[in-house]
mmJSON file of the N, C-alpha and C atoms, coordinates in Angstrom:
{"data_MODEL":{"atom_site":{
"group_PDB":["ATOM","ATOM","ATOM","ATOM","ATOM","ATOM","ATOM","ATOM","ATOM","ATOM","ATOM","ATOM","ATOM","ATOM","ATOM","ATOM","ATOM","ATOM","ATOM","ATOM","ATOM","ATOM","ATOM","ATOM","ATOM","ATOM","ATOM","ATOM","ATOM","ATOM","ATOM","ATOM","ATOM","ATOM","ATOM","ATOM","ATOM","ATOM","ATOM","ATOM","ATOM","ATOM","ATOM","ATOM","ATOM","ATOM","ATOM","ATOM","ATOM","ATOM","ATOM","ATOM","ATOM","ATOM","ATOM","ATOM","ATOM","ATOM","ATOM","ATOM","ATOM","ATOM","ATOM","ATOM","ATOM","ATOM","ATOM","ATOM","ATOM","ATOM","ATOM","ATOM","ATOM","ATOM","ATOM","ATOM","ATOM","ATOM","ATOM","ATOM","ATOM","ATOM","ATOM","ATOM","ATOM","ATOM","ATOM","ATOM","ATOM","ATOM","ATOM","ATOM","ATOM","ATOM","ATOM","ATOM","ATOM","ATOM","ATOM","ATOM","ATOM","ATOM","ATOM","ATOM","ATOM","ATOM","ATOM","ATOM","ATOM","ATOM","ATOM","ATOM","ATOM","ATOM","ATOM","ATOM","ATOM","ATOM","ATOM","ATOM","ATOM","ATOM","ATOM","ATOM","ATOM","ATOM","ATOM","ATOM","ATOM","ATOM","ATOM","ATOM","ATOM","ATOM","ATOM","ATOM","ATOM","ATOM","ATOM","ATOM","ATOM","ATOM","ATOM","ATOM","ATOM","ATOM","ATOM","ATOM","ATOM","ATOM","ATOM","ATOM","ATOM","ATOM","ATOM","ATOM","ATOM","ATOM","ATOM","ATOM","ATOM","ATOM","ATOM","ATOM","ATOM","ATOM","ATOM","ATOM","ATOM","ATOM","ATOM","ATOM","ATOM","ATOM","ATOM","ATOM","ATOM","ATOM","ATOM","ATOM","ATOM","ATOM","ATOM","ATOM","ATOM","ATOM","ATOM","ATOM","ATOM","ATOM","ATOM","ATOM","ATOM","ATOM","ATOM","ATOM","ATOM","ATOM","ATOM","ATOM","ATOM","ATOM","ATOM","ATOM","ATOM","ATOM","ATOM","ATOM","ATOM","ATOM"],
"id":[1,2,3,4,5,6,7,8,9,10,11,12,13,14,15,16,17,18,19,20,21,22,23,24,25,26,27,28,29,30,31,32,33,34,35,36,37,38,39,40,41,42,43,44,45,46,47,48,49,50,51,52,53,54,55,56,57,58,59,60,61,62,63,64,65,66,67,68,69,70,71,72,73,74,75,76,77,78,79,80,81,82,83,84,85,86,87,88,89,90,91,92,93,94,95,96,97,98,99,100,101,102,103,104,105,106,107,108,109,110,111,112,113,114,115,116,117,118,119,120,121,122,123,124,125,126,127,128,129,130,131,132,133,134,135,136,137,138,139,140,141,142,143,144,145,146,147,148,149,150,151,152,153,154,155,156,157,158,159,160,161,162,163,164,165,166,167,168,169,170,171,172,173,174,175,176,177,178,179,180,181,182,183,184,185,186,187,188,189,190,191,192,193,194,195,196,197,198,199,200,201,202,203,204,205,206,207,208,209,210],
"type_symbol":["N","C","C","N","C","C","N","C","C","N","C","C","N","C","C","N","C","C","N","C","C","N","C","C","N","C","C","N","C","C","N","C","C","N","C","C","N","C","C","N","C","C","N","C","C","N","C","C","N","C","C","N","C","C","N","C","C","N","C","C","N","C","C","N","C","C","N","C","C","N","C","C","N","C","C","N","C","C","N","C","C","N","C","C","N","C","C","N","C","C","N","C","C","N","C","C","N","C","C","N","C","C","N","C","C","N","C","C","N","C","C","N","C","C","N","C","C","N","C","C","N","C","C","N","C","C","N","C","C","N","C","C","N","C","C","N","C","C","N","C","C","N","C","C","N","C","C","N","C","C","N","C","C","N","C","C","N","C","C","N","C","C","N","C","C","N","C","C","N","C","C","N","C","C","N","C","C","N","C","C","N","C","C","N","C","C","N","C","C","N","C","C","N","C","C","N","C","C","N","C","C","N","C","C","N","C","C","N","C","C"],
"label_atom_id":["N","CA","C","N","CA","C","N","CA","C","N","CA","C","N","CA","C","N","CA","C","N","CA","C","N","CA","C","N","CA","C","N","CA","C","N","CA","C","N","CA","C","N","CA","C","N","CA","C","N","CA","C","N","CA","C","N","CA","C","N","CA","C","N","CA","C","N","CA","C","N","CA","C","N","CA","C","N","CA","C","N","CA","C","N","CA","C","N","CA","C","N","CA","C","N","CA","C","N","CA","C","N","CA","C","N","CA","C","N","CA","C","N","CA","C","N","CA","C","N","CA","C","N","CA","C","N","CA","C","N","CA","C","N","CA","C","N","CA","C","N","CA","C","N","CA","C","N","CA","C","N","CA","C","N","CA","C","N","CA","C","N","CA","C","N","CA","C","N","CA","C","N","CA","C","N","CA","C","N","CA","C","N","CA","C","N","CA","C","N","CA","C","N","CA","C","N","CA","C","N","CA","C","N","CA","C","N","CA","C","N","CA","C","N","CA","C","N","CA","C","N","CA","C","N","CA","C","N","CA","C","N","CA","C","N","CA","C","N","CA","C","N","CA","C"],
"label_alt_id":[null,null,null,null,null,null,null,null,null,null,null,null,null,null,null,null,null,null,null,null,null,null,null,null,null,null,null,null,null,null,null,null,null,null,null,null,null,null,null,null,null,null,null,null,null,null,null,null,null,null,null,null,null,null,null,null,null,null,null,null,null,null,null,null,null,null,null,null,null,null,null,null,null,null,null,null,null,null,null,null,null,null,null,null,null,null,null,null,null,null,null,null,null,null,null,null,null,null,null,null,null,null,null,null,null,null,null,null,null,null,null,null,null,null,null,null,null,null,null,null,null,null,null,null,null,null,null,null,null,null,null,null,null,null,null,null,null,null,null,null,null,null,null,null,null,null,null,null,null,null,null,null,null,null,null,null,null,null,null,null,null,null,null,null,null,null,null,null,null,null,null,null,null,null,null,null,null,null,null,null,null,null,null,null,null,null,null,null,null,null,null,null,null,null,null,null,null,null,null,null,null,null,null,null,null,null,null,null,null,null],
"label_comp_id":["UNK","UNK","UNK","UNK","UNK","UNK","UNK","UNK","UNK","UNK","UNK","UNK","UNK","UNK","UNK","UNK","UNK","UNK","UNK","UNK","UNK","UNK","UNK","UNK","UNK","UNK","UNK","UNK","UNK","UNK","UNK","UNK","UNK","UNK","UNK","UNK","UNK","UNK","UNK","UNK","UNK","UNK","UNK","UNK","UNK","UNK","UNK","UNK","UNK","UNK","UNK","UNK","UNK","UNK","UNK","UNK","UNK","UNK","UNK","UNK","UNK","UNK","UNK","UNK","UNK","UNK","UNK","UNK","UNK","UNK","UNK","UNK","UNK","UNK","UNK","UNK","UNK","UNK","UNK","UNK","UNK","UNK","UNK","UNK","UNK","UNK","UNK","UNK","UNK","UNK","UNK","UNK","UNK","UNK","UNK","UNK","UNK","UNK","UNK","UNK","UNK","UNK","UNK","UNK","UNK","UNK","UNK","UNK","UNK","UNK","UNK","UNK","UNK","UNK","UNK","UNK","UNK","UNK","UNK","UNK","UNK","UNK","UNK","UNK","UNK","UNK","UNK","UNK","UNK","UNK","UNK","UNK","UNK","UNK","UNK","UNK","UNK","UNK","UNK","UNK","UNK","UNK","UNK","UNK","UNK","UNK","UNK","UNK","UNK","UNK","UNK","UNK","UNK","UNK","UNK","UNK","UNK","UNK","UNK","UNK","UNK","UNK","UNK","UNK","UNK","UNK","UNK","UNK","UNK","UNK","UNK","UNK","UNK","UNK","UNK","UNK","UNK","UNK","UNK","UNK","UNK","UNK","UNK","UNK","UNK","UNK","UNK","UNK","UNK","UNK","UNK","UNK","UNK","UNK","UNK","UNK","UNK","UNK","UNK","UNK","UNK","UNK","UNK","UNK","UNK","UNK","UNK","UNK","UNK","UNK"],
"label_asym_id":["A","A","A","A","A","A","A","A","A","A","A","A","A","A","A","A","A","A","A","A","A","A","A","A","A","A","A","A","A","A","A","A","A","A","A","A","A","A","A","A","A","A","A","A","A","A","A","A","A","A","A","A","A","A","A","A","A","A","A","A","A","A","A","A","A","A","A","A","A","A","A","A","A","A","A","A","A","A","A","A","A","A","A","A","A","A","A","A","A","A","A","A","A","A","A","A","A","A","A","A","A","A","A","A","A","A","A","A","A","A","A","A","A","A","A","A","A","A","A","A","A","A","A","A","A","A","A","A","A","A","A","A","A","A","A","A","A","A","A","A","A","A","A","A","A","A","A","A","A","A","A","A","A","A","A","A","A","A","A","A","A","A","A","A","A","A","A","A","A","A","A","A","A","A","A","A","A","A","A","A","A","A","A","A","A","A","A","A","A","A","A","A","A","A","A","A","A","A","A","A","A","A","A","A","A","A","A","A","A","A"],
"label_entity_id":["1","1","1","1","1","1","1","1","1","1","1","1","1","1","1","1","1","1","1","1","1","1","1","1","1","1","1","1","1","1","1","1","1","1","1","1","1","1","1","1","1","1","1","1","1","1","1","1","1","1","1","1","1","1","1","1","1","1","1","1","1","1","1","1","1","1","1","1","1","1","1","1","1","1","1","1","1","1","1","1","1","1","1","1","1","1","1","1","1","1","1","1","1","1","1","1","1","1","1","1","1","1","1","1","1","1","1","1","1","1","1","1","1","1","1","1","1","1","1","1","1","1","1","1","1","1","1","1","1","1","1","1","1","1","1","1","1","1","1","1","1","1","1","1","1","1","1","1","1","1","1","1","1","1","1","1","1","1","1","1","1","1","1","1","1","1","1","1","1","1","1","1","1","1","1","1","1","1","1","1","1","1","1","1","1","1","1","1","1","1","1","1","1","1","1","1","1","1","1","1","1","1","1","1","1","1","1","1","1","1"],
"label_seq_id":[1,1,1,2,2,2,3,3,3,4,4,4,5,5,5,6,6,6,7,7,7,8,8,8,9,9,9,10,10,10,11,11,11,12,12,12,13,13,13,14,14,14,15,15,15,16,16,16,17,17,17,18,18,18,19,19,19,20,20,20,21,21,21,22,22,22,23,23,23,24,24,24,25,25,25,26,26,26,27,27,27,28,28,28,29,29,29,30,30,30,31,31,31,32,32,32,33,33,33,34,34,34,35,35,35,36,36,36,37,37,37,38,38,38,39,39,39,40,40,40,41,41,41,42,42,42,43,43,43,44,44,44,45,45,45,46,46,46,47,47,47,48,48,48,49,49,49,50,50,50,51,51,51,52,52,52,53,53,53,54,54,54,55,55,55,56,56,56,57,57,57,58,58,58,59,59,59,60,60,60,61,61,61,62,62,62,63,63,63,64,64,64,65,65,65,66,66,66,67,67,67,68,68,68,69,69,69,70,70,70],
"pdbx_PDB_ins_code":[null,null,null,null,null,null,null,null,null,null,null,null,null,null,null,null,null,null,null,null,null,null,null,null,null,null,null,null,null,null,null,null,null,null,null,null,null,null,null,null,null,null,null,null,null,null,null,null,null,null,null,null,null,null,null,null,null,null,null,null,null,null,null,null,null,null,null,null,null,null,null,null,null,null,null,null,null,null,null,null,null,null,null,null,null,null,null,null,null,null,null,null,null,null,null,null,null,null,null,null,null,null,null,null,null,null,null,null,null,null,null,null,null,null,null,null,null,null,null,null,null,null,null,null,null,null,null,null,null,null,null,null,null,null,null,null,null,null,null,null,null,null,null,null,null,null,null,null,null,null,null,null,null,null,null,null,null,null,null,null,null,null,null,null,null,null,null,null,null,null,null,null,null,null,null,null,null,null,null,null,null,null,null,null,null,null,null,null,null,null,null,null,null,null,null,null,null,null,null,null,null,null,null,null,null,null,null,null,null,null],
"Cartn_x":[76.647,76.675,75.795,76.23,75.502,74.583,74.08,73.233,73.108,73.754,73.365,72.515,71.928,71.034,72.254,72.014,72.985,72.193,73.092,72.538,73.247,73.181,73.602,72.945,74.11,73.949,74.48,73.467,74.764,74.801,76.188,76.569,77.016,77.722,78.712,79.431,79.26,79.953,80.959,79.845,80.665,79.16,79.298,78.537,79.347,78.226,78.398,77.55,78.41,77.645,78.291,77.293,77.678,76.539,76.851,76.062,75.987,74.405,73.934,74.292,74.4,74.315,76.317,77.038,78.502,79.429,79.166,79.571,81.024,81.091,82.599,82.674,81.701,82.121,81.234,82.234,81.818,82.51,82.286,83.192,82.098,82.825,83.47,83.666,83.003,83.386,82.785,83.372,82.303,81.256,81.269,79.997,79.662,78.35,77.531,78.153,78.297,78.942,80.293,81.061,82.114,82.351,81.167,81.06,80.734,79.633,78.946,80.38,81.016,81.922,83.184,83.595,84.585,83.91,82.531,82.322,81.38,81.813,81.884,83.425,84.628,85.029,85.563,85.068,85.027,84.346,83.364,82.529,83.483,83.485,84.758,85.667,86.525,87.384,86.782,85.888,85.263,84.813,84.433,83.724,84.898,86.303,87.256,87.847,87.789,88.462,87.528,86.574,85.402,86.118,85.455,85.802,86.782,88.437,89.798,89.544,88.591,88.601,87.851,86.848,85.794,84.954,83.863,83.194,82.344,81.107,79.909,79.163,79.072,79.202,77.699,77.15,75.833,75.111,73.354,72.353,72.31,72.041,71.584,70.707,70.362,69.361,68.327,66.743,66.125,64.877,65.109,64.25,64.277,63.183,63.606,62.804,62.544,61.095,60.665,59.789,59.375,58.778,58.642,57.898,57.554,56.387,55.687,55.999,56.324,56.93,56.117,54.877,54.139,55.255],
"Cartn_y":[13.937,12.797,13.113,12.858,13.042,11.781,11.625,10.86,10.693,9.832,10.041,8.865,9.752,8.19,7.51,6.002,5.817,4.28,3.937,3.096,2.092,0.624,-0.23,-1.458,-1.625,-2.117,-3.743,-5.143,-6.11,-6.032,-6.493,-6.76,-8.163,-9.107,-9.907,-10.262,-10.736,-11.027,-10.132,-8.666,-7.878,-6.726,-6.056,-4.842,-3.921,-2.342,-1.286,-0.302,0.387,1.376,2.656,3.71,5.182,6.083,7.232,8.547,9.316,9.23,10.771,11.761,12.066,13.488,14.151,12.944,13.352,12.191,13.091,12.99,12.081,11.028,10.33,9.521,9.836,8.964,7.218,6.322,4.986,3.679,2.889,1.448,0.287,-0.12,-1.824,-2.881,-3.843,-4.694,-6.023,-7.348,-8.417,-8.626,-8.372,-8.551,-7.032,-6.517,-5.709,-4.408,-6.077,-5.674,-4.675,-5.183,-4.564,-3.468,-3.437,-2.359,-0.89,-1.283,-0.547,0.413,-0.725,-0.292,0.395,0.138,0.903,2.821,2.468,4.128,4.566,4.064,5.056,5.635,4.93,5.131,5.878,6.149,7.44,8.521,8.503,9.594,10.527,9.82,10.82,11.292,10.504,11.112,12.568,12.071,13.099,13.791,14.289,15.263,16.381,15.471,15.9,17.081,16.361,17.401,18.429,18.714,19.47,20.421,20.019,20.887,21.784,21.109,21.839,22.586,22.572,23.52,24.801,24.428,25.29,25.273,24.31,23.76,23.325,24.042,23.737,21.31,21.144,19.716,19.782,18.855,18.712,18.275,18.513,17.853,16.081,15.286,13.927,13.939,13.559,13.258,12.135,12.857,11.77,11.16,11.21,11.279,10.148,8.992,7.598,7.624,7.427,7.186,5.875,5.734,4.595,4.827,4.487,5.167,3.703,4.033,2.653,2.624,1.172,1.348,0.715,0.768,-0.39,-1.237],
"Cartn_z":[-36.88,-37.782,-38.991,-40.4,-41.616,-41.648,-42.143,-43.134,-44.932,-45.258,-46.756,-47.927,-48.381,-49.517,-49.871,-49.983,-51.228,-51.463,-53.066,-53.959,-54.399,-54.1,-53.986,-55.292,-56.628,-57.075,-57.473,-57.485,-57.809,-59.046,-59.608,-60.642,-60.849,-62.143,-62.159,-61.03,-59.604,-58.667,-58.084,-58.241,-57.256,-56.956,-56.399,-55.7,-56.189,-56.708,-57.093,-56.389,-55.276,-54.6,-54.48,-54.608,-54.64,-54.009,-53.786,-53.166,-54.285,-54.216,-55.791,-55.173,-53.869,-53.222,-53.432,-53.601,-53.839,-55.309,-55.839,-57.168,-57.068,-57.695,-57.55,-56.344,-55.215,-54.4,-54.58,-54.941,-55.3,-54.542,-54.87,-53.926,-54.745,-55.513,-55.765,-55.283,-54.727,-53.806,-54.108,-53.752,-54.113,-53.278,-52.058,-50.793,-50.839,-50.816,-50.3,-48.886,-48.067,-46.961,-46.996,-47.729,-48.369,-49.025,-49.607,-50.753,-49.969,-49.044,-48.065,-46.716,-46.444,-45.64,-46.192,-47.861,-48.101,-48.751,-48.887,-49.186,-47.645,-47.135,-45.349,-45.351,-45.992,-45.668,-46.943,-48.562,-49.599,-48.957,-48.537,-47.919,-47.017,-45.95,-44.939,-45.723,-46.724,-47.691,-48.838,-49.196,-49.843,-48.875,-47.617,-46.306,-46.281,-45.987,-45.344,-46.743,-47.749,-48.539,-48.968,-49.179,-49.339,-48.032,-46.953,-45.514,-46.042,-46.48,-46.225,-47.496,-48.635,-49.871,-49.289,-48.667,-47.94,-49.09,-49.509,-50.266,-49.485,-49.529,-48.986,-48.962,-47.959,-48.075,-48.752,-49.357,-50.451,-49.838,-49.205,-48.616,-49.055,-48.77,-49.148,-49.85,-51.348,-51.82,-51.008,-50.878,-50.259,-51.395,-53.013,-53.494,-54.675,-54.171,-55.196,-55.275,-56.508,-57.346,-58.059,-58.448,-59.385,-60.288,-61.317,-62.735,-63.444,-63.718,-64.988,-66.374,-66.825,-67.907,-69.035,-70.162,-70.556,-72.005],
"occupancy":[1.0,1.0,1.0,1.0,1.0,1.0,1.0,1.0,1.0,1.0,1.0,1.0,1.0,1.0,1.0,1.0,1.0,1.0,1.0,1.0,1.0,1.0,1.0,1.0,1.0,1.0,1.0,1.0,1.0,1.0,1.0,1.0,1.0,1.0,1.0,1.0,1.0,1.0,1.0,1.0,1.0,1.0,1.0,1.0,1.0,1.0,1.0,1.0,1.0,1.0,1.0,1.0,1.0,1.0,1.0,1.0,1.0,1.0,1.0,1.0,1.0,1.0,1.0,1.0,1.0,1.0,1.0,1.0,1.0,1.0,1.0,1.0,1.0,1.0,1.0,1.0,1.0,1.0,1.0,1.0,1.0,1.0,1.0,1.0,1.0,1.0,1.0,1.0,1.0,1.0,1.0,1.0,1.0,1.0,1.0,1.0,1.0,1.0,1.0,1.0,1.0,1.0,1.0,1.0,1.0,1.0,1.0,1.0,1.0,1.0,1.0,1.0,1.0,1.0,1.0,1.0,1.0,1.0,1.0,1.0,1.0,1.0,1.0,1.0,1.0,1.0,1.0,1.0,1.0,1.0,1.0,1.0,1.0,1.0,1.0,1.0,1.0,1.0,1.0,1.0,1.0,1.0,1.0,1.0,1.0,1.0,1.0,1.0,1.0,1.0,1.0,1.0,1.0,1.0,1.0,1.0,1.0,1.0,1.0,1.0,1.0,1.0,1.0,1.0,1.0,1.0,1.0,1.0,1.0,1.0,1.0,1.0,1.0,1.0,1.0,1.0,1.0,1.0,1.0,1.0,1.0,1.0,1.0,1.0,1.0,1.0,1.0,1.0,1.0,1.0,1.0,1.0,1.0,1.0,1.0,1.0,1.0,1.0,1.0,1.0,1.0,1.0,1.0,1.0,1.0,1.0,1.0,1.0,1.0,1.0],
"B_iso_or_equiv":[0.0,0.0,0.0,0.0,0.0,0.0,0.0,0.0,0.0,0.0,0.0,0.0,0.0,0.0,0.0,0.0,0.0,0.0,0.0,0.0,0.0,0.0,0.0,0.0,0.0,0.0,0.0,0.0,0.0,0.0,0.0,0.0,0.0,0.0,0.0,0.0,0.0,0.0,0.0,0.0,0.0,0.0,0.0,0.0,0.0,0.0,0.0,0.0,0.0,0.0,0.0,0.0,0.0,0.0,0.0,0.0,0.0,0.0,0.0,0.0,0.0,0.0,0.0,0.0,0.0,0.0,0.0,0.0,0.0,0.0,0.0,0.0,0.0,0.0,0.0,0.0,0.0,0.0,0.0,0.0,0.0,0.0,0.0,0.0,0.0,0.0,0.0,0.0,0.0,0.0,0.0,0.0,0.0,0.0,0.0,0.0,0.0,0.0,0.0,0.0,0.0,0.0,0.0,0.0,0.0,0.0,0.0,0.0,0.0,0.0,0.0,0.0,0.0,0.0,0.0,0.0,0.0,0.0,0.0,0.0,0.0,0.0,0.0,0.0,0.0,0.0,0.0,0.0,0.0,0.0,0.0,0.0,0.0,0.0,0.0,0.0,0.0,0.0,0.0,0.0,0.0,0.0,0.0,0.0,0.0,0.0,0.0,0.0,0.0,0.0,0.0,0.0,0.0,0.0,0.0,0.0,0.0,0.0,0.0,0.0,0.0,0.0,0.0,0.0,0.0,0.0,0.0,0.0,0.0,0.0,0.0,0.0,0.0,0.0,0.0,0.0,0.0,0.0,0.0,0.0,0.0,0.0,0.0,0.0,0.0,0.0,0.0,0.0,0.0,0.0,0.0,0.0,0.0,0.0,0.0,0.0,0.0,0.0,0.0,0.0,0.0,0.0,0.0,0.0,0.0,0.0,0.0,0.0,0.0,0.0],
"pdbx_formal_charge":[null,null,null,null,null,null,null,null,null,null,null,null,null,null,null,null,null,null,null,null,null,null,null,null,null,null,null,null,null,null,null,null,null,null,null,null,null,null,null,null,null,null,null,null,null,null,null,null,null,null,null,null,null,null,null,null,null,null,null,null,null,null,null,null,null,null,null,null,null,null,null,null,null,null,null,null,null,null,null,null,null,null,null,null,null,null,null,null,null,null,null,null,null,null,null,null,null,null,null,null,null,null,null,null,null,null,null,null,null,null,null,null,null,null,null,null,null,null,null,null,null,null,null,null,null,null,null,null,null,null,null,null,null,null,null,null,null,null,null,null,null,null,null,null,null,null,null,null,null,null,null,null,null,null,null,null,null,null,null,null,null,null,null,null,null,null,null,null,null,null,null,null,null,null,null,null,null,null,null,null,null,null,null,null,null,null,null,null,null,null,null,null,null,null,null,null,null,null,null,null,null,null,null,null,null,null,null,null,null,null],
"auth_seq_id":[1,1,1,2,2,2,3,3,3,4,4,4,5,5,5,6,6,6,7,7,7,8,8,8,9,9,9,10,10,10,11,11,11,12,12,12,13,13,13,14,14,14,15,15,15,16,16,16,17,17,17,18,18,18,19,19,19,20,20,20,21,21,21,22,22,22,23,23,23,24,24,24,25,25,25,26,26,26,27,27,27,28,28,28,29,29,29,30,30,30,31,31,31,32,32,32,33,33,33,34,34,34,35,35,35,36,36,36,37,37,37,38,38,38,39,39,39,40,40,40,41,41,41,42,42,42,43,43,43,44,44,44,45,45,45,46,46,46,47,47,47,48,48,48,49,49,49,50,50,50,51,51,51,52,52,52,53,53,53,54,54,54,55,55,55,56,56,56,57,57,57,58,58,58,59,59,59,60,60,60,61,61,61,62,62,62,63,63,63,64,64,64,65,65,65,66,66,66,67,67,67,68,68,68,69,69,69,70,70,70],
"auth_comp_id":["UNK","UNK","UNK","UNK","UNK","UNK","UNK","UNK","UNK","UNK","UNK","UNK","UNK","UNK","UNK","UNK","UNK","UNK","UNK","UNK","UNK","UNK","UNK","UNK","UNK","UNK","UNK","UNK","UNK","UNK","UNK","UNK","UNK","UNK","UNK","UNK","UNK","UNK","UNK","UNK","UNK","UNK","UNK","UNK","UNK","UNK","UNK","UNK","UNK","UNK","UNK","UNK","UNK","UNK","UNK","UNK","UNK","UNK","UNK","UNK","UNK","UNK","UNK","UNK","UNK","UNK","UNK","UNK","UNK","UNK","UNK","UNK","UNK","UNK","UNK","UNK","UNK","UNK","UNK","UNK","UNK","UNK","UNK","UNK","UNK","UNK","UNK","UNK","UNK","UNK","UNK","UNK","UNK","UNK","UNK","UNK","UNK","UNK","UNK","UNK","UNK","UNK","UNK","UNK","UNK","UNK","UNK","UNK","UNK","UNK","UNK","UNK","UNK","UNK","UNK","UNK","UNK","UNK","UNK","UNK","UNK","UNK","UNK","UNK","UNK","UNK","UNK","UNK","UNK","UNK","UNK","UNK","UNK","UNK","UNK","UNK","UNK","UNK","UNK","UNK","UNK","UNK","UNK","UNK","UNK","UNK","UNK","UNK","UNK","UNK","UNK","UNK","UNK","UNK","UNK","UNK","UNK","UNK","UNK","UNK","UNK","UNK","UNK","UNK","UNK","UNK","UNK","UNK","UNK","UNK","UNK","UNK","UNK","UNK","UNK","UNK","UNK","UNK","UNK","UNK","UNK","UNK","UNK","UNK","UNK","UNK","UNK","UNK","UNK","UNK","UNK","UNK","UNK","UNK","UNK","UNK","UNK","UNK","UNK","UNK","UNK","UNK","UNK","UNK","UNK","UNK","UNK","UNK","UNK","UNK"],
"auth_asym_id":["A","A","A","A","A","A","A","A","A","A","A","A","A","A","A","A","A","A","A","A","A","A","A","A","A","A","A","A","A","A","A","A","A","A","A","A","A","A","A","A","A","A","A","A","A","A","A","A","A","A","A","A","A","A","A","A","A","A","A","A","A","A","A","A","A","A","A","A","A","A","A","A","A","A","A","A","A","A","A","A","A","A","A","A","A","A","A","A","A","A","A","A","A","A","A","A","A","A","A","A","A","A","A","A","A","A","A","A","A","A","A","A","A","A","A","A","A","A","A","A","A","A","A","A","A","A","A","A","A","A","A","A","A","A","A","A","A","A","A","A","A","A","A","A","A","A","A","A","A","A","A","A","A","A","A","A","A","A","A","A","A","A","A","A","A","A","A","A","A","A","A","A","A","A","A","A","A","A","A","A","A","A","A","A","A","A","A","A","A","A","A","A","A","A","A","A","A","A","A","A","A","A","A","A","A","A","A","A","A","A"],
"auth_atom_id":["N","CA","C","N","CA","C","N","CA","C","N","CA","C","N","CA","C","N","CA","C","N","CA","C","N","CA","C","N","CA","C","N","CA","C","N","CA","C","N","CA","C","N","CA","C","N","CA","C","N","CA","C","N","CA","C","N","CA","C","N","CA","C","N","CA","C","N","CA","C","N","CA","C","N","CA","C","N","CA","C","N","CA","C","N","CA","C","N","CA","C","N","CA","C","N","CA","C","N","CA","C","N","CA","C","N","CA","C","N","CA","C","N","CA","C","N","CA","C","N","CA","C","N","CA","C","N","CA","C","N","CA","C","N","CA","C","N","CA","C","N","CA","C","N","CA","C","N","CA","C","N","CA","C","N","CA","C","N","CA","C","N","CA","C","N","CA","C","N","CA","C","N","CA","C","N","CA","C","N","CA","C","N","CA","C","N","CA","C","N","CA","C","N","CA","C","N","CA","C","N","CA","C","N","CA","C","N","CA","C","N","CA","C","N","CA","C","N","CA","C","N","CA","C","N","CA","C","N","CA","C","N","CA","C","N","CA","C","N","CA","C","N","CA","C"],
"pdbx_PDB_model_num":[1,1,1,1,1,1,1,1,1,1,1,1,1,1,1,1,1,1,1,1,1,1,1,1,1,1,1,1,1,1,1,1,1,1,1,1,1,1,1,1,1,1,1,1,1,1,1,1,1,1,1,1,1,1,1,1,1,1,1,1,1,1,1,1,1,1,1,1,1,1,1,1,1,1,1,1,1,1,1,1,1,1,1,1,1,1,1,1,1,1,1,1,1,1,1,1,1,1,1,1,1,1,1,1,1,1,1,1,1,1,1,1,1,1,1,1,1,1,1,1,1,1,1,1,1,1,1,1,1,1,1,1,1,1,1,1,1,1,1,1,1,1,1,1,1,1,1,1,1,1,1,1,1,1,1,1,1,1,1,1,1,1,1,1,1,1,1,1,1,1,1,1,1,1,1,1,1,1,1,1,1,1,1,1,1,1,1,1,1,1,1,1,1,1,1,1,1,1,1,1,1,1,1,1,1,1,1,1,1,1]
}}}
């Protein structure tokens, strides 16, 4: 089983979530919940085709920062 960061944004009455660690993979959704469960299910899509290219799959970024702003 992988593990991957990912980043969950609200917007205008919908959720915007994606993985820094795989480029393109995103999901759109109005609940969180939603958003969350349709890129489990980009991820496998993006795993699977990587695999059949023979394209090394990308570590998870584990690195969130915070920075001060005056």
């Amino acid at each position: 089983m992988a593990r991957y960061t990912v980043v969950v944004e609200q917007g205008d009455g919908e959720f915007f979530a994606y993985v820094p660690a795989l480029p393109g993979c995103t999901s759109v959704r109005q609940t969180r919940g939603q958003a969350l469960d349709n890129l489990v299910d980009a991820i496998h899509l993006i795993l699977g085709y990587l695999a059949e290219q023979g394209i090394p799959v990308p570590d998870s970024v584990e690195t969130i920062a915070q920075v001060e702003v005056d």
